[in-house]
C-alpha positions, 0 to 999 in steps of 0.5 A: 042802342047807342049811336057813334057820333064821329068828330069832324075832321081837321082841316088844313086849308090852303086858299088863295082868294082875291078880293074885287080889287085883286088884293088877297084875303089873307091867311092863304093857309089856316087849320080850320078851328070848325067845318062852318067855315066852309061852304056847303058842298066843300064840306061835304067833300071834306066829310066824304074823305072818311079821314080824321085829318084832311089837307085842302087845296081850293083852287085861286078865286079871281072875282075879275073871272068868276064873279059869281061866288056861287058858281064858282062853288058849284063848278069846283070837282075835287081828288083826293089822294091816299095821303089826305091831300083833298084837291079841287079843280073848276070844271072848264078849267083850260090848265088845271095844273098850271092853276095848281102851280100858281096856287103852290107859289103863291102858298110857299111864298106866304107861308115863307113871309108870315111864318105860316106852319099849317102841314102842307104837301106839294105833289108834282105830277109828270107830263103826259106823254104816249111814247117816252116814259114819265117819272112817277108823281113826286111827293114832299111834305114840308117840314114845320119851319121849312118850305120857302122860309130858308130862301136868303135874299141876293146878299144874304148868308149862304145864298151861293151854297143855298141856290146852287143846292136849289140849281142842281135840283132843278137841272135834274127834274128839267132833264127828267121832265122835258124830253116826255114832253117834247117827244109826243110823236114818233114823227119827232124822231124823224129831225134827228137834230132836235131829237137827238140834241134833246136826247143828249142835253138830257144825259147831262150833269146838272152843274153850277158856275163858281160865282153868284151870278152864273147858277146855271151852265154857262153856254159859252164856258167851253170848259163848263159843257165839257164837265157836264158832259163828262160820263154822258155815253153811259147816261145816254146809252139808256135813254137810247135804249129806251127809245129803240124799244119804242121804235122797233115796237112801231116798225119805224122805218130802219133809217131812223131806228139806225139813228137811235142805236144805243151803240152809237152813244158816243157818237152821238154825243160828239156830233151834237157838240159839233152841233152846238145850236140846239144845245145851246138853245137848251142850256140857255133856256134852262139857265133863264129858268133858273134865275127867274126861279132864284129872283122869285126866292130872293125877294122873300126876306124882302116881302117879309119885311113889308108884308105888315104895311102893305100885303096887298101890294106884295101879292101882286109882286109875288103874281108878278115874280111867278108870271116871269117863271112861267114866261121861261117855262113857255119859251123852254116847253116851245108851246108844247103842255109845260102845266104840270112842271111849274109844281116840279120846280117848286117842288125842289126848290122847297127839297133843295132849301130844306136839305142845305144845312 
């Protein structure tokens, strides 16, 4: 009786790894050439996959956090999804997906600096929230010459047509995301002013200014807002409906359902452009966003240049550029959980730059 003996799978492994000194162990991504490479228990959660091809994301090693190796190992849990994306966490972790968005910049940016095209699939999950509804996960395979390679610099060719693409994608995925994971409570309905106002800037079109330097909506553009928020009634009016449902089902108190009727879309719309702080507040936040994601972009073609010399020094700037986004990602998210977005943005960003001709 002969005996099957089944190859070892692929591997494609994407690992940010630090050195005591913070520097990084390059490369982030490799296919492995063998399972050796790997540590005992990572490679039996490779083999238990049962695929003949498997993409591995291990979570950031910090030595100045977990200077025990071993331990670390031994605290890794891992997911796997249907694609045969293989994904570990650590056990203890406060924010796991915010560790998986860091991991995601630090990945496209090096992949972008070396030329890197080991496969690679981003996938960017929805806040949690109990009452409004979340989008379903979103899942994009970057192509082989693609991810963050296509990023020009601030005085490159195409960079207004490319980031004005990278723009409206993002004010789509904010808007989608944001009201989930404002609204956790049915208690949050009740300052109809900070609800409705979310609820409103949430039906608008994303847009872009005409110039370089104005990718977002410009807050005090009359004539900017006025566009966004041209065909809002109707994009509004599902939202309302939505929320009515919620409201109803809950026996909120009449008062504050009356507040949320879906006939009342247009209504709403005008008062919350007489009431212009919340809005503005919105739009200002959103627009900083965006620029810290577009400067994290721009310096690509730069960190190419230099990655030979110095790639120590460059990782560091790459952690810097990626502590701007998630200081804008805090101050947008107003201490609610904002993790599972820093993905999302990256996300489509990488969709935006590939799709631009």
């Amino acid at each position: 009786m002969s005996v099957q003996v089944l190859a070892a799978p692929q591997v494609h492994l994407h690992w940010v790894r630090e050195t005591p000194s913070r520097a990084l162990i390059l490369p982030v991504s490799t296919t492995l050439p063998s399972l050796d490479a790997l540590p005992q228990c990572v490679r039996t959660a490779v083999l238990a996959t049962g695929l003949a091809s498997v993409e591995l994301h291990l979570p950031p090693f910090r030595p100045i956090e977990s200077p025990s190796f071993d331990a670390w190992l031994e605290a890794l849990v891992f997911r796997q999804d249907a694609a045969g994306r293989l994904v570990a966490s650590r056990t203890g972790d406060p924010d796991p997906l915010a560790t998986l968005a860091f991991h995601h910049a630090v990945v496209l940016v090096f992949r972008a600096v070396t030329g890197d095209e080991t496969p690679l699939t981003l996938v960017a999950e929805s806040p949690r929230s109990p009452l409004l509804r979340r989008a379903l996960p979103v899942r994009h395979v970057c192509a082989p010459r693609g991810g963050l390679l296509a990023a020009p610099s601030e005085r490159g060719h195409a960079y207004q047509r490319r980031y004005s693409a990278v723009s409206l994608a993002v004010q789509a995925a904010i808007r989608d995301c944001l009201p989930p994971a404002h609204i956790t409570s049915v208690s949050q309905f009740e300052d109809r002013e900070k609800a409705l106002a979310l609820l409103v800037w949430s039906s608008a079109l994303p847009i872009v200014g005409a110039h370089v330097d104005a990718l977002g909506v410009d807050v005090l553009n009359a004539d900017s807002v006025d566009r966004a928020f041209a065909g809002a009634q109707k994009r509004l009016t599902s939202r309302l409906a939505e929320v009515s449902e919620i409201l109803d089902r809950l026996q909120v108190r009449p008062l504050i359902r009356g507040s949320y009727e879906p006939g009342k879309a247009r209504t709403i719309v005008q008062y919350c452009q007489r009431r212009k702080r919340y809005l503005h507040l919105l739009f200002s936040n959103e627009f900083r966003l965006i620029a810290a994601l577009v400067g994290l972009c721009s310096r690509l073609p730069g960190w190419r240049t230099r990655q030979a010399a110095n790639p120590a020094r460059i990782y560091r700037e790459v952690r810097e550029e990626w502590e701007k986004v998630e200081i804008h990602l805090r101050n947008f998210y107003q201490r609610r959980p904002h993790a599972a977005f820093g993905s999302r943005l990256l996300l489509e960003a990488v969709r935006a730059l590939e799709a631009v001709d």
